[in-house]
C-alpha positions as CSV (number, residue, x, y, z in Angstrom):
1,X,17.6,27.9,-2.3
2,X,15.0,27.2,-4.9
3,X,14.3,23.6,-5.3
4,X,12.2,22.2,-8.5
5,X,8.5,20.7,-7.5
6,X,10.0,17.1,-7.6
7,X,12.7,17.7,-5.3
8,X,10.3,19.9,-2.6
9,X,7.7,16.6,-3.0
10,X,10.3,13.9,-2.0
11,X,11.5,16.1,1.0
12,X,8.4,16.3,1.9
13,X,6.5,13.8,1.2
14,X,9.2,11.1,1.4
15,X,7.8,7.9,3.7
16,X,10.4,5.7,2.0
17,X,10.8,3.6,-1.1
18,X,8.1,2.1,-3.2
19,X,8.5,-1.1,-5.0
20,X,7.3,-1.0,-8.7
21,X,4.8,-4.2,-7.7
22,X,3.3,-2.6,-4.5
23,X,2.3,0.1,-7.8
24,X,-2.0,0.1,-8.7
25,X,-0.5,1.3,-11.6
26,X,1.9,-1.5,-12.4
27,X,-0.6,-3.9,-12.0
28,X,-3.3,-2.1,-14.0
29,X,-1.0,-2.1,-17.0
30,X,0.1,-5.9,-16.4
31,X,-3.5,-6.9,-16.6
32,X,-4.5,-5.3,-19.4
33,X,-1.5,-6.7,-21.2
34,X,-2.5,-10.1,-20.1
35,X,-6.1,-9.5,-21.1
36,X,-4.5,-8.0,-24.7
37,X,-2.1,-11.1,-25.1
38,X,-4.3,-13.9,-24.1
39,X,-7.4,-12.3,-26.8
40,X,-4.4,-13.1,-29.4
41,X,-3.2,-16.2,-28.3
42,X,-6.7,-17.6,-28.2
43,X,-7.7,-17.0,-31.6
44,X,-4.2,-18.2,-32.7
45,X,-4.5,-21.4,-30.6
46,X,-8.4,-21.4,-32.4
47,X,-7.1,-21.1,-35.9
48,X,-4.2,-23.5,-34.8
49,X,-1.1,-21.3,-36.1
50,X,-0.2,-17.6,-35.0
51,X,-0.8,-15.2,-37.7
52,X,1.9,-12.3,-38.4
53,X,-0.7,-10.1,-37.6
54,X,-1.5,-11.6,-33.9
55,X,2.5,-11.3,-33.6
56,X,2.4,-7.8,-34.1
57,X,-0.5,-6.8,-32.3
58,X,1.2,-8.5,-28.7
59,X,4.6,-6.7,-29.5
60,X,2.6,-3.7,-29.7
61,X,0.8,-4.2,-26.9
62,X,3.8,-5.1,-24.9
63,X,5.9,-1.9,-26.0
64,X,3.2,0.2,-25.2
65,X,2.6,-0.9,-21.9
66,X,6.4,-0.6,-21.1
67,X,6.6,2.8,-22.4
68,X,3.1,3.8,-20.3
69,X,5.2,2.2,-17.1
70,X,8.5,4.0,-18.1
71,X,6.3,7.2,-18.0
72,X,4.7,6.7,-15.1
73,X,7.7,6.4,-13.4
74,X,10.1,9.0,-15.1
75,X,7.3,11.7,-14.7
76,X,8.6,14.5,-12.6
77,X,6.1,17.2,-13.5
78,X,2.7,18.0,-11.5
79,X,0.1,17.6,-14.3
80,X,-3.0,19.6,-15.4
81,X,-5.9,19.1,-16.9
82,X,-8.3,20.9,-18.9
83,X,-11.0,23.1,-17.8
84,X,-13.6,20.5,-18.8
85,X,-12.1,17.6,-17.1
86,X,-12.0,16.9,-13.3
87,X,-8.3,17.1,-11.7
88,X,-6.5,20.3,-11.6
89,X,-6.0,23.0,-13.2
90,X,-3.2,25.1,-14.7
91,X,-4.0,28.2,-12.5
92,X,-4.3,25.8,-9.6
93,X,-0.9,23.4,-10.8
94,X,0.9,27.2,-10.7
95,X,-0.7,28.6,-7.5
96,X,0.6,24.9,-5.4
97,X,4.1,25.7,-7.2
98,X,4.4,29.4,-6.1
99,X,3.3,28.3,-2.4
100,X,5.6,25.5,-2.4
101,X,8.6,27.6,-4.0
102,X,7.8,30.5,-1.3
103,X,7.9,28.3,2.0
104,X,11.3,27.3,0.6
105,X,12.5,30.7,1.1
106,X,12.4,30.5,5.0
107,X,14.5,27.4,4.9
């Protein structure tokens, strides 16, 4: 049987649920969207009325740090990165899978 990388990982790697706030990521993301809204709100509070504009720019920031959460957490793929950047890459991303996929075979 053939399982996909996501599958092998949780078998194998599986030491139990994760909460979403015990997440570095999560909390990144709910800083920076603090540090985005709060910029906003203090020129508004400043000027003394919130501007369309200041509106727009904390829904904006708020959708896209739901959608970079939403990611995070939907991903299933192991990731690559380009030659030039540190991480790894595509030949090593492929070489992980095929050794993954082949100690499968013996179970």
């Amino acid at each position: 049987m053939r399982l996909k990388p996501k599958a092998f990982d949780i078998l194998t790697n599986h030491t139990g649920s994760k909460s979403c706030f015990s997440s570095v990521t999560f909390w990144a993301v709910f800083f920076l969207v603090v540090e985005g809204v709060a910029a906003h709100l203090e020129t508004a509070l400043s000027d003394g009325q919130v501007a369309p504009g200041d509106v727009f720019s904390i829904i904006r920031i708020v959708a896209a740090a739901i959608a970079g959460c939403i990611g995070r957490y939907s991903a299933s793929e192991i990731i690559y990165t380009p030659g030039f950047l540190p991480g790894r890459s595509k030949s090593e991303v492929e070489e992980l899978l095929t050794t993954k996929n082949e100690s499968l075979k013996g179970l």
